[in-house]
Structures are given as structure tokens and as C-alpha cells.
FIKOLZA-1660 file (N, C-alpha, C; in steps of 0.1 Angstrom, whole numbers, plus 5000, padded with zeros to 4 digits):
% residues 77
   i   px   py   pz ch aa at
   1 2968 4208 7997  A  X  N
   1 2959 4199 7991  A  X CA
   1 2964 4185 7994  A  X  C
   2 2955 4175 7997  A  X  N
   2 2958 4164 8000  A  X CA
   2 2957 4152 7988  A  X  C
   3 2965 4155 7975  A  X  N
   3 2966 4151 7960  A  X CA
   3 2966 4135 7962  A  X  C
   4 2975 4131 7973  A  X  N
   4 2980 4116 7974  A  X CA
   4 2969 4110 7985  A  X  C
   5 2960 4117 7994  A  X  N
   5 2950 4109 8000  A  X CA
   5 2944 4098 7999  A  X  C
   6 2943 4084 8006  A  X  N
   6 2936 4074 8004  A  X CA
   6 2925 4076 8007  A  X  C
   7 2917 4071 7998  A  X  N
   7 2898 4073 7995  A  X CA
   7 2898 4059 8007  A  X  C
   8 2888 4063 8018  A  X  N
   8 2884 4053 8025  A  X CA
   8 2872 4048 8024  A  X  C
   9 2866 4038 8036  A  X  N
   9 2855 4034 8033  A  X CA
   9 2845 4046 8037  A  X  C
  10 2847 4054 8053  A  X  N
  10 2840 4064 8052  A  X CA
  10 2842 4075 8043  A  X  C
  11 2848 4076 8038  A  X  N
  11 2846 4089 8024  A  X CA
  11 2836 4089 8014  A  X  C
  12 2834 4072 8009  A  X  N
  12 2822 4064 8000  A  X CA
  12 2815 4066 8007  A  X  C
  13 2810 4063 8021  A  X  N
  13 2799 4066 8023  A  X CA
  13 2793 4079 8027  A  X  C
  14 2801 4087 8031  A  X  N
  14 2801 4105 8032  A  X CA
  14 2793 4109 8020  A  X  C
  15 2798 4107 8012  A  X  N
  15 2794 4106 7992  A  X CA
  15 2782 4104 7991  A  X  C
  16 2785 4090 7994  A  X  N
  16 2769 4083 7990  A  X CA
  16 2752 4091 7996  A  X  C
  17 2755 4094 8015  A  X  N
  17 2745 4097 8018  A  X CA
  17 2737 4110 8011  A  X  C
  18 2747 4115 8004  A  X  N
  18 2741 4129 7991  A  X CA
  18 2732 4124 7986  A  X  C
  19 2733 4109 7977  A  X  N
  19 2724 4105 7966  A  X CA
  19 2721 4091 7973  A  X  C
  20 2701 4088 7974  A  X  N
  20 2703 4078 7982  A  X CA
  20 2699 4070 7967  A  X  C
  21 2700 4058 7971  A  X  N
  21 2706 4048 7963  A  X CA
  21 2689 4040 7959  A  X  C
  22 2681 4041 7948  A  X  N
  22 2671 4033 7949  A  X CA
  22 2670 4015 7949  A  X  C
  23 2681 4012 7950  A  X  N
  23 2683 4001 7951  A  X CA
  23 2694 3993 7961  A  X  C
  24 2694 3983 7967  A  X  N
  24 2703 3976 7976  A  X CA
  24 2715 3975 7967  A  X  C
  25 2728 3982 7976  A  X  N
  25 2741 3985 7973  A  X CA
  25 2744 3996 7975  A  X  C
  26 2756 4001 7970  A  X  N
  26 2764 4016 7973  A  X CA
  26 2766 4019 7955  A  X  C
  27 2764 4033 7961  A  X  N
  27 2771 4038 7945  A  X CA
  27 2782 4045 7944  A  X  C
  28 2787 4045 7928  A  X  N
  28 2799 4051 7932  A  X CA
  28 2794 4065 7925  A  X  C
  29 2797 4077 7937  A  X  N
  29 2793 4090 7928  A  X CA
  29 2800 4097 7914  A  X  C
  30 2808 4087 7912  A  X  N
  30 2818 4095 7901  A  X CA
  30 2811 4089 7882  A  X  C
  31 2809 4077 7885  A  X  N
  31 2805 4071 7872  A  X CA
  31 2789 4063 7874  A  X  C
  32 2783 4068 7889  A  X  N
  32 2769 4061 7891  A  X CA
  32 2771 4049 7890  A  X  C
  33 2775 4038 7889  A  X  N
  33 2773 4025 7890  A  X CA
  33 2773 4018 7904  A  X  C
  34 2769 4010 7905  A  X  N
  34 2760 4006 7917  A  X CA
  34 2767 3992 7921  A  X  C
  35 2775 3989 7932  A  X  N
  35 2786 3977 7937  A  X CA
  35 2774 3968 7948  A  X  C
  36 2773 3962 7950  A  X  N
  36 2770 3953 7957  A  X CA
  36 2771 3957 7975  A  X  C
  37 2789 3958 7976  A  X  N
  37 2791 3957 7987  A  X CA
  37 2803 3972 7988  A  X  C
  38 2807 3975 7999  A  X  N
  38 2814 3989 7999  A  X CA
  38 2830 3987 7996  A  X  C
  39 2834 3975 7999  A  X  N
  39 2844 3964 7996  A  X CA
  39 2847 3965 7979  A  X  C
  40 2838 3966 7973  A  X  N
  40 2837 3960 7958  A  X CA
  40 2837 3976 7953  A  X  C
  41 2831 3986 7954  A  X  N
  41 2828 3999 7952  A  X CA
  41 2844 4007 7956  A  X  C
  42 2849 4002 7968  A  X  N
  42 2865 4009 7971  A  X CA
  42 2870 4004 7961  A  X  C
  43 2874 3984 7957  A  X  N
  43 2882 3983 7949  A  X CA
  43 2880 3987 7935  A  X  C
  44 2867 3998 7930  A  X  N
  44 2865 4001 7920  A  X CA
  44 2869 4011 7919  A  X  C
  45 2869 4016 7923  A  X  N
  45 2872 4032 7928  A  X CA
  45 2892 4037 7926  A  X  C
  46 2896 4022 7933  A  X  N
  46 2910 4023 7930  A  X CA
  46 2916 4017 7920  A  X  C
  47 2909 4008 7913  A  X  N
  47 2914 4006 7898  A  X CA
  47 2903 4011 7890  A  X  C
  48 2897 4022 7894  A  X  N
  48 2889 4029 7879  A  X CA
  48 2897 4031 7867  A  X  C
  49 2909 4037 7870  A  X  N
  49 2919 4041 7851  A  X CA
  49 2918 4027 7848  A  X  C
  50 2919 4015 7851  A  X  N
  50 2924 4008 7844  A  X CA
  50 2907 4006 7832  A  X  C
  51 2897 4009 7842  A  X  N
  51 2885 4007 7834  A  X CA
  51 2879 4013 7826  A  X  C
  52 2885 4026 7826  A  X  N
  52 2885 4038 7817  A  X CA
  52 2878 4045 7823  A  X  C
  53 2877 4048 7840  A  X  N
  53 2867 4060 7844  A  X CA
  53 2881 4064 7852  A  X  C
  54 2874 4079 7856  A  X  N
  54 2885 4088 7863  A  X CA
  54 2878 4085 7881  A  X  C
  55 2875 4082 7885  A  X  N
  55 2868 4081 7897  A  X CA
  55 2874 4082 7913  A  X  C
  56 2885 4079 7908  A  X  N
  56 2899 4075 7920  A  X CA
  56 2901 4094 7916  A  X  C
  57 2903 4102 7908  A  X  N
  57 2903 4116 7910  A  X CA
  57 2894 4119 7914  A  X  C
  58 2884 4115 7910  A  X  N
  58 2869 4123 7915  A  X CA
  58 2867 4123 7932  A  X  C
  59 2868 4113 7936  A  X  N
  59 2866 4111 7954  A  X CA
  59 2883 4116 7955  A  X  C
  60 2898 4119 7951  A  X  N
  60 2903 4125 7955  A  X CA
  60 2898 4139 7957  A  X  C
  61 2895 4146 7949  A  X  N
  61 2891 4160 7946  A  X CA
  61 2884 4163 7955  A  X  C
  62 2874 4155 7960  A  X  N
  62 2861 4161 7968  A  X CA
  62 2864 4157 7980  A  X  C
  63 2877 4145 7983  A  X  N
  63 2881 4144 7999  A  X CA
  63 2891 4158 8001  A  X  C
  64 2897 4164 7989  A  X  N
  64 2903 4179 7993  A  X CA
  64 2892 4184 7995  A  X  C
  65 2882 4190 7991  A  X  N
  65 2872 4202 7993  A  X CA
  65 2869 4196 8004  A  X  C
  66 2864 4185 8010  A  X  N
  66 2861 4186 8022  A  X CA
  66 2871 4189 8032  A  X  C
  67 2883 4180 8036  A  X  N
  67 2896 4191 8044  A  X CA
  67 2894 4206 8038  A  X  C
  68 2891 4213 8028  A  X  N
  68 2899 4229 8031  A  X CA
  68 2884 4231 8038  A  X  C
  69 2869 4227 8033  A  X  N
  69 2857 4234 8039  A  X CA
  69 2856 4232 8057  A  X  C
  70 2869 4220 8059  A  X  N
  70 2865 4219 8076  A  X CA
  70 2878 4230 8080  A  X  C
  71 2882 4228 8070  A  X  N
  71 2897 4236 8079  A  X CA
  71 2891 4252 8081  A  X  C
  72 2884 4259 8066  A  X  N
  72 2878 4269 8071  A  X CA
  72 2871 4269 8079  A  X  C
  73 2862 4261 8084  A  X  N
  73 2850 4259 8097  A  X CA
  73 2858 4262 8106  A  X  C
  74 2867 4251 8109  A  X  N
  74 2878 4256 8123  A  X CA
  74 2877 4268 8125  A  X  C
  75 2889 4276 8115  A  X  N
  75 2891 4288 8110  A  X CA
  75 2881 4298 8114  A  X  C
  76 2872 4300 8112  A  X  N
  76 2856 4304 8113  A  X CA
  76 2854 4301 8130  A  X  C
  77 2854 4297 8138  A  X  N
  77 2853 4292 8151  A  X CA
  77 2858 4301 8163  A  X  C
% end
């Protein structure tokens, strides 16, 4: 598992295109709130504890499920 991975910019937006956004900005999928710019959405994302959301786990968690779902694909090939 990749516990210590940095959340990038494409990962936010891997995320995002799940749920399109009814309004101009990015969201963040872990606590739904809605950043301006992808810039402002990362730096949320990486100080979420301090804000009291878990969010920085949440897009860790789901950048692992994505590596093991491609590693199985390979695997599968």
C-alpha cells in the first residue's frame, strides 16, 4: 500500500471527474466543499487535520485502491 503517497494535482482531478461540479471550481470529494482553483483544493487537502476534516486520508485511501485496481488489470493482461 502506498500509506505515505503524495496526493497530486491529477489525482484531484481523477476524483473530481466522478462528481461533476454544478458550479465553477473543483471539489474536494472527501468533505464536498468547493475551492476556487486546484491550487487552493490541493492546499486543502494537505492541511485538512488542522481544519478538522480527515481528507488528506481520504484521497490517500483511494490513490491505494487505485494502484492495487491497476496493478490487478496489469495482472489480468
Amino acid at each position: 500500500a502506498s500509506g505515505g503517497a503524495s496526493i497530486t494535482v491529477r489525482d484531484i482531478l481523477t476524483a473530481s471527474q466522478r462528481q461533476p461540479v454544478p458550479q465553477q471550481g473543483y471539489q474536494c470529494m472527501s468533505c464536498c466543499r468547493i475551492f476556487p482553483t486546484l491550487w487552493s483544493v490541493k492546499t486543502h487537502i494537505q492541511h485538512s487535520s488542522q481544519e478538522g476534516y480527515s481528507c488528506k486520508v481520504y484521497y490517500r485511501r483511494l490513490k491505494a485502491l487505485w494502484e492495487k485496481e491497476h496493478k490487478e488489470q496489469e495482472a489480468a493482461a
